[in-house]
ZADO-432123 format. One record per residue (C-alpha): x negated, z, y negated; residue in three letters. Coordinates in nm, 2 decimals. Each point is the difference from the previous one (the first is absolute). Example, Ala and Ser with C-alpha at 12.3 -4.5 7.8 and 13.67 -1.06 7.14 Angstrom:
KOLGU       x       z       y  code
KOLGU   -1.23    0.78    0.45   ALA
KOLGU   -0.14   -0.07   -0.34   SER
***
This chain:
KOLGU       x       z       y  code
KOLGU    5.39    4.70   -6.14   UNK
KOLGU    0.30   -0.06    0.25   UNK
KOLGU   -0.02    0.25    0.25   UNK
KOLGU   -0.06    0.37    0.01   UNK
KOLGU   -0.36   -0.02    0.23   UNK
KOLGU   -0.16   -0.19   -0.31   UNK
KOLGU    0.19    0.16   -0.28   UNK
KOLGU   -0.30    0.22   -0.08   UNK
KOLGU   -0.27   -0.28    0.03   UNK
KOLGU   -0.21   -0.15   -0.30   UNK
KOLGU    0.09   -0.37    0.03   UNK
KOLGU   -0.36   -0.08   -0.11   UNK
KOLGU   -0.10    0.15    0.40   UNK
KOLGU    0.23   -0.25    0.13   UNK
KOLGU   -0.14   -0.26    0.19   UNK
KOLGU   -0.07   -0.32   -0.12   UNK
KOLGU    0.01   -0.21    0.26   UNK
KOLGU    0.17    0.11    0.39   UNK
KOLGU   -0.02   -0.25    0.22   UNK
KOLGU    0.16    0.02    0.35   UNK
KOLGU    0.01   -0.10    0.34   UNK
KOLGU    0.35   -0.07    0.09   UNK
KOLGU   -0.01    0.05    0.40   UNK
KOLGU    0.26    0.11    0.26   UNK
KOLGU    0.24   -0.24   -0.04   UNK
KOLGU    0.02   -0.12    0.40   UNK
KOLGU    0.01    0.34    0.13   UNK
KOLGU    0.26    0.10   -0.25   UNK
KOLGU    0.24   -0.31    0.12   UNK
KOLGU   -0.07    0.09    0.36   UNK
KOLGU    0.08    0.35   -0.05   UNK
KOLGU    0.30   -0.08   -0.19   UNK
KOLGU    0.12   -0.26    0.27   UNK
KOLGU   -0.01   -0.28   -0.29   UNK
KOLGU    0.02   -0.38    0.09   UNK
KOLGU   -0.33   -0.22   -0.02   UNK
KOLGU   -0.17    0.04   -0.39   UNK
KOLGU    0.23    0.32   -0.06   UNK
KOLGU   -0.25    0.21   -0.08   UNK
KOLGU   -0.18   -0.23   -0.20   UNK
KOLGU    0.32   -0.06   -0.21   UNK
KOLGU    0.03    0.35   -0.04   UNK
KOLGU   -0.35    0.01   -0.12   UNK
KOLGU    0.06   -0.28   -0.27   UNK
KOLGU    0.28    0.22   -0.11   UNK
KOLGU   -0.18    0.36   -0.06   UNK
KOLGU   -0.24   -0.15   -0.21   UNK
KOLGU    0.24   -0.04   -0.28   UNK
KOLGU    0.04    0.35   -0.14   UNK
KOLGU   -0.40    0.06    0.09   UNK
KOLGU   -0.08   -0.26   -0.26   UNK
KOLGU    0.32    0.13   -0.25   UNK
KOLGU   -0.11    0.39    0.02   UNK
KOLGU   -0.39   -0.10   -0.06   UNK
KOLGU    0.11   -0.16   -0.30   UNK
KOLGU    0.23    0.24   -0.16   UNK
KOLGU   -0.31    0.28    0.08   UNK
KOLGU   -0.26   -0.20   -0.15   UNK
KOLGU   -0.19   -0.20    0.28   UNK
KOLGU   -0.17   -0.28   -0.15   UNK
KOLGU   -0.07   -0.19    0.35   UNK
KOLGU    0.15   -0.02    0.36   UNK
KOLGU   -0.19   -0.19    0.21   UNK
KOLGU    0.19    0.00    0.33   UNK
KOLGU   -0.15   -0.21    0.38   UNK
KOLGU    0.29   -0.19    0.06   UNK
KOLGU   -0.19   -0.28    0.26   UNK
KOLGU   -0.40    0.07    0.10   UNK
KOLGU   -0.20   -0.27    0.08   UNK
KOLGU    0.02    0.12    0.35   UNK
KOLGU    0.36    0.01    0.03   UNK
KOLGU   -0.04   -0.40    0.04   UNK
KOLGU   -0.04    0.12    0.34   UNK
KOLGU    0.34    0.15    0.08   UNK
KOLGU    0.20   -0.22    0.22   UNK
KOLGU    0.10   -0.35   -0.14   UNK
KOLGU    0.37    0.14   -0.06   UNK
KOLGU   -0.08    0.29   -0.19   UNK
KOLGU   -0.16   -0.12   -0.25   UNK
KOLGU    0.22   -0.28   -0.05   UNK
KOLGU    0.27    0.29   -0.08   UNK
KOLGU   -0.31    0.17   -0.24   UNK
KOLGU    0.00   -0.30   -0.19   UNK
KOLGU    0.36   -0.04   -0.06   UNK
KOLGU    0.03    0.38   -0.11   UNK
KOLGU   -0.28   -0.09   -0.25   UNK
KOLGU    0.21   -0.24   -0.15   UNK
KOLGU    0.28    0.20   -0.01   UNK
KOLGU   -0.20    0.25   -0.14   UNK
KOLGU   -0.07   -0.18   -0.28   UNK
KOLGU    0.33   -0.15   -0.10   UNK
KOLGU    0.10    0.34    0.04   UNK
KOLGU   -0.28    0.16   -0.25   UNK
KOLGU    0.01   -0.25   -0.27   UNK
KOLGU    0.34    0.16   -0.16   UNK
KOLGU   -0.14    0.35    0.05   UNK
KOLGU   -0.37   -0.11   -0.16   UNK
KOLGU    0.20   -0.13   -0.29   UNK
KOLGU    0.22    0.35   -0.04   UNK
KOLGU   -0.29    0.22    0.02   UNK
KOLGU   -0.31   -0.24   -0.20   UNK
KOLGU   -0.18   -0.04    0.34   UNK
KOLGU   -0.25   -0.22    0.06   UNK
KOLGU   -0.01   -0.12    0.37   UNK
KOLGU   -0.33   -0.14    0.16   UNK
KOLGU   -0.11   -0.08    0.30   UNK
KOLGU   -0.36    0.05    0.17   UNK
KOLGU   -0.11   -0.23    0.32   UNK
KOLGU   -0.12   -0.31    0.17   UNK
KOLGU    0.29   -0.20   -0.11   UNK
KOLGU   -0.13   -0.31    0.18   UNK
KOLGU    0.18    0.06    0.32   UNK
KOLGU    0.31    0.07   -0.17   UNK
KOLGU    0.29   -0.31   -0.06   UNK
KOLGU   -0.03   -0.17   -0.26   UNK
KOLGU    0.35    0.10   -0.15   UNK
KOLGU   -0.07    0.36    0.05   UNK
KOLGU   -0.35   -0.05   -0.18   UNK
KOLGU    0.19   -0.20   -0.28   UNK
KOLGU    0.27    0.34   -0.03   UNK
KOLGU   -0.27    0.22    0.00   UNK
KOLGU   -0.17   -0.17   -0.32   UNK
KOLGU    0.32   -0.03   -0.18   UNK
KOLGU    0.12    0.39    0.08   UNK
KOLGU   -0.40    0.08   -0.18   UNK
KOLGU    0.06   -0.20   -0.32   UNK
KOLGU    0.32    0.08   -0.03   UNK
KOLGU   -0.05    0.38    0.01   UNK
KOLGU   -0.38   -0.04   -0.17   UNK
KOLGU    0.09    0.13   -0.32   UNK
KOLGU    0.16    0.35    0.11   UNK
KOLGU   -0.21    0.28   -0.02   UNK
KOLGU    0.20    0.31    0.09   UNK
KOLGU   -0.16   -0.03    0.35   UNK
KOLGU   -0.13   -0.23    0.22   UNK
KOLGU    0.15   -0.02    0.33   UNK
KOLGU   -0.29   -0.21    0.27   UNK
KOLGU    0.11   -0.11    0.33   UNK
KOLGU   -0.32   -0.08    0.28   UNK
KOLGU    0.14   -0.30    0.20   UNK
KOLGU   -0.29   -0.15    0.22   UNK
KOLGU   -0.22    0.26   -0.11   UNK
KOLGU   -0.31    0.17    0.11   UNK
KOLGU   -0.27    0.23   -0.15   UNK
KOLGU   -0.25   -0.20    0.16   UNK
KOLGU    0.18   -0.33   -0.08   UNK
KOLGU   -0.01    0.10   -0.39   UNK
KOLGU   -0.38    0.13    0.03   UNK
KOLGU   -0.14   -0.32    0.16   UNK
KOLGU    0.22   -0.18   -0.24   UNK
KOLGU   -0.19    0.16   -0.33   UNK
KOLGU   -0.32   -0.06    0.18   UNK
KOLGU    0.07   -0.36    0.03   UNK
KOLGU    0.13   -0.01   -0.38   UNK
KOLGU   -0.32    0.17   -0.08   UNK
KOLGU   -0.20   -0.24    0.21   UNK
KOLGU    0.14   -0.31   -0.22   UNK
KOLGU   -0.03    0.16   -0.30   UNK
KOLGU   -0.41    0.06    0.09   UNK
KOLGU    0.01   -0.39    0.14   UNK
KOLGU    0.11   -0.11   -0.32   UNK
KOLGU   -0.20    0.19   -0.21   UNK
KOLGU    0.24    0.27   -0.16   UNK
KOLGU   -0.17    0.25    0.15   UNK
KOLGU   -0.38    0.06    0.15   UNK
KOLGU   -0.03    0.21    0.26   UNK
KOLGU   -0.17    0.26   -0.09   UNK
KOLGU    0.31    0.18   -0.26   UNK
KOLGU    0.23   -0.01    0.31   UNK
KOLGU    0.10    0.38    0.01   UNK
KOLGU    0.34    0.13    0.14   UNK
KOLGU    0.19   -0.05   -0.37   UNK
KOLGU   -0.11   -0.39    0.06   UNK
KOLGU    0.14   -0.02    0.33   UNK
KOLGU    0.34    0.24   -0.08   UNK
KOLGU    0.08   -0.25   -0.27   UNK
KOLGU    0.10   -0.26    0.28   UNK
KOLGU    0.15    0.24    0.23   UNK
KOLGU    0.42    0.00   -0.02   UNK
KOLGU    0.13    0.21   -0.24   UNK
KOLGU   -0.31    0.03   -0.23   UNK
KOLGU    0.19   -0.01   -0.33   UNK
KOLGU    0.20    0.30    0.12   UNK
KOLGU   -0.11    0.41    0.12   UNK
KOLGU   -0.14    0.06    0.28   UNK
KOLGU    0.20    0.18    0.32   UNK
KOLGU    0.08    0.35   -0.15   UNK
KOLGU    0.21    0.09    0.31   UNK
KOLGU    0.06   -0.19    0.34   UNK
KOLGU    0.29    0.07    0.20   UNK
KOLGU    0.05   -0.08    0.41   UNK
KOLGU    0.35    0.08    0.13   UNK
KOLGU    0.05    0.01    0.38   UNK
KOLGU   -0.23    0.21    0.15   UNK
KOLGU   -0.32   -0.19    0.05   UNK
KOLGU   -0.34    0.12   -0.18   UNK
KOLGU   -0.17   -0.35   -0.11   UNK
KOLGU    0.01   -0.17   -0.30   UNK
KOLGU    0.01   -0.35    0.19   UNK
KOLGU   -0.22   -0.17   -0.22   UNK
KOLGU    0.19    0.01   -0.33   UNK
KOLGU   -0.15   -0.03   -0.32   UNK
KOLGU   -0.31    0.16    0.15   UNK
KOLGU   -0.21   -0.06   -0.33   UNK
KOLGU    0.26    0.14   -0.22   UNK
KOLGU    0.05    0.26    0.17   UNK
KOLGU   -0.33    0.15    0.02   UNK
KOLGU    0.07    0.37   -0.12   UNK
KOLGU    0.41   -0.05    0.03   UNK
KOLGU    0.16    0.33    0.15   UNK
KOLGU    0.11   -0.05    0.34   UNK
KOLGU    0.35    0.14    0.11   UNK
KOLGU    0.14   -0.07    0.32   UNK
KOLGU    0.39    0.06    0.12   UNK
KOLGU    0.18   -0.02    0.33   UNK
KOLGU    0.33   -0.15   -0.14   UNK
KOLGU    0.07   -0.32    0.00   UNK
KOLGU   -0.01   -0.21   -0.28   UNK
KOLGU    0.36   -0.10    0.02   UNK
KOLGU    0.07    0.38   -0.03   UNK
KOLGU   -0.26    0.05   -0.28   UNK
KOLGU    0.15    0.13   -0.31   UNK
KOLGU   -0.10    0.05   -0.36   UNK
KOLGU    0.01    0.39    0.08   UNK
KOLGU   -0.26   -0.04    0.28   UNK
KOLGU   -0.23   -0.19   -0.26   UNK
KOLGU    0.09    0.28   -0.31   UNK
KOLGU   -0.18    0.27    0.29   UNK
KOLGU   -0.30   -0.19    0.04   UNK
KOLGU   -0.04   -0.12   -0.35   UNK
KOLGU    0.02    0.39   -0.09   UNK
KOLGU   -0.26    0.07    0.23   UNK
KOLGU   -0.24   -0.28   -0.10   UNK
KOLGU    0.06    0.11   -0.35   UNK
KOLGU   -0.16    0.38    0.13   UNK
KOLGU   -0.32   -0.13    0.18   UNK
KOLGU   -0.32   -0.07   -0.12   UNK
KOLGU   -0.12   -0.34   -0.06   UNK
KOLGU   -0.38    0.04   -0.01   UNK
KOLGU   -0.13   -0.37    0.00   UNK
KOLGU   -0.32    0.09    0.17   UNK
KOLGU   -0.03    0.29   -0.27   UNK
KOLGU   -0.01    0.40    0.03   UNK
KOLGU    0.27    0.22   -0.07   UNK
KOLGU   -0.18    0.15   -0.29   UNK
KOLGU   -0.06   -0.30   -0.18   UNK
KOLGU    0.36   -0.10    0.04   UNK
KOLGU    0.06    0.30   -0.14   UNK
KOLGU   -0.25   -0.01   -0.27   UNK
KOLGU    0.14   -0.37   -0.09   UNK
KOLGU    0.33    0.19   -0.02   UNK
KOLGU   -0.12    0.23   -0.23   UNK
KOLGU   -0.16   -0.27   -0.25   UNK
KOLGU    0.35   -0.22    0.01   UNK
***
């Protein structure tokens, strides 16, 4: 374990899966006095030693909201720049996938993205497919509701054509068309910048993720903020709808 606030922890208590919500990036340009995009340039750059130090501590995924399905709604300009950062970001990811075994992938309605940025997305995802040290996700055009109606309409089809009947659909049939079903659920979801709402990210995966919210910035997030709350999530109680004695007990048994 790198750092002194985890030195003690069992890396089985780690979580498995952090995902985070990567926001603050305009206030931090305009408190910063930084040109048009600034912030969000500065926000491309301090995801790289997030996704190095989850690595080194054991993290097997990091699913981080680059580009919600709402932000198609942020003026024309904007997102042009968003888009151009994403393939940055990728060029710029590939070399570090391959140094640390990395698999990249990417979660969203990639319809409305351009066709060349689709095309570098696919060939980042077999490229990277076969590392397994972690598994770094990126949400472009992504929405929890997006992915849920999605499943439901994969479901549907499946019915229609006679895969399935009705009456076995449960939540494990529908979760197995959800994004991300080959991989653990939420263990941990992160918000930087000061807002308490999780902004409809992976809303189905996250169903009994612990919730930590921060007033920095994500360009001034660091891997020592995340060590602080990954040693708290590591102390509290995750119940699942059970009591603390039979967490206990189940303790006991193991």
């Amino acid at each position: 374990m790198s750092t002194s606030v985890l030195a003690s922890v069992d890396v089985s208590a780690l979580p498995k899966h952090i995902a985070i919500i990567m926001d603050g990036n305009n206030r931090y340009a305009k408190a910063h006095g930084l040109a048009t995009g600034g912030g969000h340039l500065a926000g491309k750059d301090a995801l790289d030693p997030i996704v190095e130090h989850c690595a080194r501590i054991g993290v097997r995924v990091l699913t981080v909201f680059a580009f919600s399905s709402e932000n198609w709604q942020r003026p024309p300009n904007e997102v042009a720049l968003l888009m151009q950062l994403l393939e940055q970001a990728i060029y710029d990811q590939l070399p570090r996938m391959f140094r640390h075994e990395i698999a990249l992938r990417f979660i969203g309605d990639r319809s409305q993205l351009a066709p060349h940025l689709q095309t570098l997305m696919a060939d980042a995802e077999a490229k990277t497919a076969h590392f397994d040290k972690m598994t770094l996700v990126i949400a472009v055009s992504y929405g929890g509701q997006w992915d849920i109606t999605n499943a439901s309409r994969q479901l549907a089809k499946a019915v229609a054509y006679g895969q399935l009947t009705a009456d076995v659909i449960d939540e494990h049939q529908l979760a197995k068309y959800l994004s991300l079903a080959d991989l653990p659920a939420v263990d941990m979801l992160v918000r930087t910048g000061g807002d308490y709402r999780i902004s409809n990210f992976l809303l189905w995966q996250s169903a009994y993720a612990e919730l930590f919210f921060t007033e920095t910035l994500w360009p001034d997030f660091s891997s020592d903020e995340l060590d602080t709350m990954i040693a708290t999530f590591v102390n509290r109680e995750r119940r699942f709808g059970k009591t603390s004695e039979q967490i206990a007990q189940t303790s006991e048994e193991d």
